[in-house]
Rosetta silent file (secondary structure, phi, psi, omega in degrees, C-alpha in Angstrom):
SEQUENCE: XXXXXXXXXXXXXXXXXXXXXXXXXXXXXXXXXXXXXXXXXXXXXXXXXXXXXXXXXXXXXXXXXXXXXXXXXXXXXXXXXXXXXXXXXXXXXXXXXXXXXXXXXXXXXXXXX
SCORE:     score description
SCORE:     0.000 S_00000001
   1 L     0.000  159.638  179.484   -9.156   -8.664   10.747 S_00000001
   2 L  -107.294  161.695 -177.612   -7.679   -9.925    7.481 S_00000001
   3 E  -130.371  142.567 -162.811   -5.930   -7.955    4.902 S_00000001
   4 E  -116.005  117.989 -170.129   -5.492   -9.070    1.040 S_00000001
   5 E  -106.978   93.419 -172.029   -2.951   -8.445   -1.459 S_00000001
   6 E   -90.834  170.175 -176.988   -3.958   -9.871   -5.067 S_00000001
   7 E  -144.247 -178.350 -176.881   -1.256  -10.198   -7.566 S_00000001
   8 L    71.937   19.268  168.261   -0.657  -11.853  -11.100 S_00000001
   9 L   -87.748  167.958 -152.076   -2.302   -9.420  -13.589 S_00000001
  10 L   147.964  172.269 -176.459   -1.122   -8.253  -16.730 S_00000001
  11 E  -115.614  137.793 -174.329   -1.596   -7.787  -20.467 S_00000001
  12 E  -133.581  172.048  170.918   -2.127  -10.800  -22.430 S_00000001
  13 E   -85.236  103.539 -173.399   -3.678  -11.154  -25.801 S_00000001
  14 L   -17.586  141.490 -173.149   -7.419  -12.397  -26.609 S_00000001
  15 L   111.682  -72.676 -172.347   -7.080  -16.268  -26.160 S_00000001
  16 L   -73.454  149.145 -156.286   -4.532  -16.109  -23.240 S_00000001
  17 L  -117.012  140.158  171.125   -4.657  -17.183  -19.670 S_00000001
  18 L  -146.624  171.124 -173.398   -3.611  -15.626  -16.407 S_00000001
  19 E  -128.950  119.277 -179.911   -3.788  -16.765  -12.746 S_00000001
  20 E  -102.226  156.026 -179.210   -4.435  -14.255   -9.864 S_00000001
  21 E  -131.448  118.045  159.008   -3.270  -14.873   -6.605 S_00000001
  22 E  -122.365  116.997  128.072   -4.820  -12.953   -3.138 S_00000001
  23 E   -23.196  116.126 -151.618   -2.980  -13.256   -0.455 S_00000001
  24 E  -130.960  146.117  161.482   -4.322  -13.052    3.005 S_00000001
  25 E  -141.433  172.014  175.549   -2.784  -12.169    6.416 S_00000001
  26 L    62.152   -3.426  147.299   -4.046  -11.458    9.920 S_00000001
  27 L  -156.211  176.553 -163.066   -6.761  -14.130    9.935 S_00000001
  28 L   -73.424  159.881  139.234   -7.243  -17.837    8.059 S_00000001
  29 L   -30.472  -46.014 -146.425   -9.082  -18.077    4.636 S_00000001
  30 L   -77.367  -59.056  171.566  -10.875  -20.808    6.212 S_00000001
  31 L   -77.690   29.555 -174.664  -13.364  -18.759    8.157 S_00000001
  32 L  -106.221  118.002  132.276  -14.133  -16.228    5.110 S_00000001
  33 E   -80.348  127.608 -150.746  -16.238  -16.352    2.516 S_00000001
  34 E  -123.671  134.969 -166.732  -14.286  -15.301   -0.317 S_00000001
  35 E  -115.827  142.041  151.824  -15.099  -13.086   -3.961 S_00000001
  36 E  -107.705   98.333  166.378  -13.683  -12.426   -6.849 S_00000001
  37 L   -91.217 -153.533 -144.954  -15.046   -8.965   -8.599 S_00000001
  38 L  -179.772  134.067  167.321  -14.032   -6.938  -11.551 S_00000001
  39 E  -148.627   98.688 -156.275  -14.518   -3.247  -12.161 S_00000001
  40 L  -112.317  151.864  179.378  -13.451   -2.313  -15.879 S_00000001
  41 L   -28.213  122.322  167.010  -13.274    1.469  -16.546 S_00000001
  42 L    98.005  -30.108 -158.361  -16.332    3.473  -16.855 S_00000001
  43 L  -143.608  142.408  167.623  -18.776    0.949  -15.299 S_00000001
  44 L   -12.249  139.840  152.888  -19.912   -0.519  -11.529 S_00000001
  45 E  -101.931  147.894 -148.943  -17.832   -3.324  -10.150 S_00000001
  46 L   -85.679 -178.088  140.041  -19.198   -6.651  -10.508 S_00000001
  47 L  -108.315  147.196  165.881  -19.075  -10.027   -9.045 S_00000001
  48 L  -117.550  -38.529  178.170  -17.478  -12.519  -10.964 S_00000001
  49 E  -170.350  147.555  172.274  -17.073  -15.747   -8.336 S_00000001
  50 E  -120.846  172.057 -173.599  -17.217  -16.922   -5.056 S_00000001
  51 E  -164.681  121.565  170.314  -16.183  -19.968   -3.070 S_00000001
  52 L   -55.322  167.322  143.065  -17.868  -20.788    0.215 S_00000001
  53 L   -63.436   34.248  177.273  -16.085  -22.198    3.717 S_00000001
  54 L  -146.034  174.489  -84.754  -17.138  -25.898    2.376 S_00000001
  55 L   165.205   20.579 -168.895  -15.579  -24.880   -0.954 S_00000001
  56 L   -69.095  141.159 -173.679  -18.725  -24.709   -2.595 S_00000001
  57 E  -133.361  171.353 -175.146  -18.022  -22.215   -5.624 S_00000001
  58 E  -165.535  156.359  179.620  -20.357  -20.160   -8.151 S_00000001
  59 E  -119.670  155.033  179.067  -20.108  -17.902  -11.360 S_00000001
  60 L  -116.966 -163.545 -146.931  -21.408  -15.053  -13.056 S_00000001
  61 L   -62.880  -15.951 -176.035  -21.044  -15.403  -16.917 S_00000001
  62 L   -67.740  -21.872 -136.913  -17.429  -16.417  -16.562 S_00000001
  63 L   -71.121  153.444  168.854  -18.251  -20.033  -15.542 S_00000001
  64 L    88.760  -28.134 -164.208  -16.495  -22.423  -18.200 S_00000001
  65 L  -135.904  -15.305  177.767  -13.506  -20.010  -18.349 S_00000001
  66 E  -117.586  152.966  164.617  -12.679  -18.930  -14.755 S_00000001
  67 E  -134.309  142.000 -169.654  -11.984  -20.993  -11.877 S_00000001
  68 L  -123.361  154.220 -170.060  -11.846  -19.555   -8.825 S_00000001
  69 L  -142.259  162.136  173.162   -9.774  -22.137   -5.678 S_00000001
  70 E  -130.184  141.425  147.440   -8.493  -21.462   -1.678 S_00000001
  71 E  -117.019  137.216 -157.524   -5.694  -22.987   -0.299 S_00000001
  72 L   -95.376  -22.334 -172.023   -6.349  -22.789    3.429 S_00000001
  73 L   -84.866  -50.885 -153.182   -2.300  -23.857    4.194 S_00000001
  74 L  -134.617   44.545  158.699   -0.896  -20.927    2.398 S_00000001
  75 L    64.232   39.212 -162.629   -3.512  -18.547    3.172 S_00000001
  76 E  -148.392  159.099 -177.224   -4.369  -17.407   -0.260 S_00000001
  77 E  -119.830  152.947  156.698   -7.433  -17.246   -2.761 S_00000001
  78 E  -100.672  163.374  170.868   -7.310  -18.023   -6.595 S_00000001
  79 E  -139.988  108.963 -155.308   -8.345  -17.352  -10.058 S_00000001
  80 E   -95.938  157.559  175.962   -7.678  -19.089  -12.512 S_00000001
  81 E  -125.763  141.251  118.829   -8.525  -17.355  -15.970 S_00000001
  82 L  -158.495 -171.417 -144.740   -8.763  -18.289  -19.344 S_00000001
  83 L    46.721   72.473 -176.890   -9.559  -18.178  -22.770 S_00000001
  84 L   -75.336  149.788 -159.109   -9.445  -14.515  -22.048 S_00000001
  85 L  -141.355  163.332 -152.733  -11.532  -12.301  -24.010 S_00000001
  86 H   -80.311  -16.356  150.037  -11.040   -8.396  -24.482 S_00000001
  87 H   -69.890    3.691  171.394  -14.054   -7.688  -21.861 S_00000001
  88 H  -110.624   31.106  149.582  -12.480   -9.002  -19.160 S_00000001
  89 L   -78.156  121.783 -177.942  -10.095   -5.914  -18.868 S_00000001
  90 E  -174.039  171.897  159.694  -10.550   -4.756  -15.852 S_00000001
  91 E   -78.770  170.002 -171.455   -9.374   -4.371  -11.863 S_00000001
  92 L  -141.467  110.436 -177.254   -9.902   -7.678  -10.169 S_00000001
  93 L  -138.613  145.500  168.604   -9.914   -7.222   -6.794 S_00000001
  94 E   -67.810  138.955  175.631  -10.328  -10.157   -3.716 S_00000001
  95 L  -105.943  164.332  159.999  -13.334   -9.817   -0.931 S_00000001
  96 L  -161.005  107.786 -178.698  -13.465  -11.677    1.974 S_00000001
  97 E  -101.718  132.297  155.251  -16.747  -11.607    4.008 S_00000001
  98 L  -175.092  122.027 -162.918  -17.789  -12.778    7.187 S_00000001
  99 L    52.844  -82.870  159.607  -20.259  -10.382    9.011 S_00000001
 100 L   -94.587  154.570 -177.278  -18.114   -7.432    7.456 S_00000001
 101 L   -85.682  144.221 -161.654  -16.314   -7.247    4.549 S_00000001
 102 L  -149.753  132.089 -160.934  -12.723   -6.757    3.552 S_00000001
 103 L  -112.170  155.577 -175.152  -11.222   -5.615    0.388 S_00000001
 104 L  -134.348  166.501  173.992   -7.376   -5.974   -1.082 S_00000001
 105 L   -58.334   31.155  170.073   -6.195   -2.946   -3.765 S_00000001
 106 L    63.826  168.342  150.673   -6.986   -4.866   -7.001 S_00000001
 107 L  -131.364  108.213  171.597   -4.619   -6.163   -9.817 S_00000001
 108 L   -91.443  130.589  178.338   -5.337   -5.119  -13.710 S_00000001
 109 E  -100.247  136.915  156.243   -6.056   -7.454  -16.232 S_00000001
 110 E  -146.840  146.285 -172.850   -6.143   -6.298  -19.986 S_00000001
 111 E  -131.283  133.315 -164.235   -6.642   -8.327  -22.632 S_00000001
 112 E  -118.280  158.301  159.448   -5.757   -6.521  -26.407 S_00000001
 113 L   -89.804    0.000    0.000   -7.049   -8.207  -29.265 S_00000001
């Protein structure tokens, strides 16, 4: 099964851009589909984006400001972020589905005004 480490979170300032990186081991990318969610304090976690095994990708409100990418060579999934806005503080944590599901510990993003 695979197991997922994201990284790159931090506090940036309304405006500012950050890029998470999850990190996958014990099986390829390539046969996953793979999510990005979001769970900010207080309230359900979300979906924010996905990216298919054809690389097909989709958004929830973020579209225009997130990107989300795989690189199948160095195992890993991305996010690109910006024009960050003070609701997107939150954990961010990578999924990776295929039949069952597989979760990495998050990274937190806050964004101050």
């Amino acid at each position: 099964q695979v197991q997922l480490v994201e990284s790159g979170g931090g506090s940036v300032q309304a405006g500012g851009s950050l890029k998470l990186s999850c990190a996958a081991s014990g099986d390829s990318i390539s046969h996953y589909k793979m999510d990005w969610y979001r769970q900010a304090p207080g309230k359900e976690r979300e979906w924010v984006s996905s990216i298919n095994r054809d690389g097909v990708t989709t958004y929830t409100s973020v579209k225009g400001r997130f990107t989300i990418s795989r690189d199948n060579d160095k195992n890993t999934l991305y996010l690109e972020m910006n024009s960050l806005k003070t609701e997107d503080t939150a954990m961010y944590y990578c999924r990776a589905f295929r039949a069952s599901e597989y979760w990495g510990q998050g990274t937190q993003v806050t964004v101050s005004s």
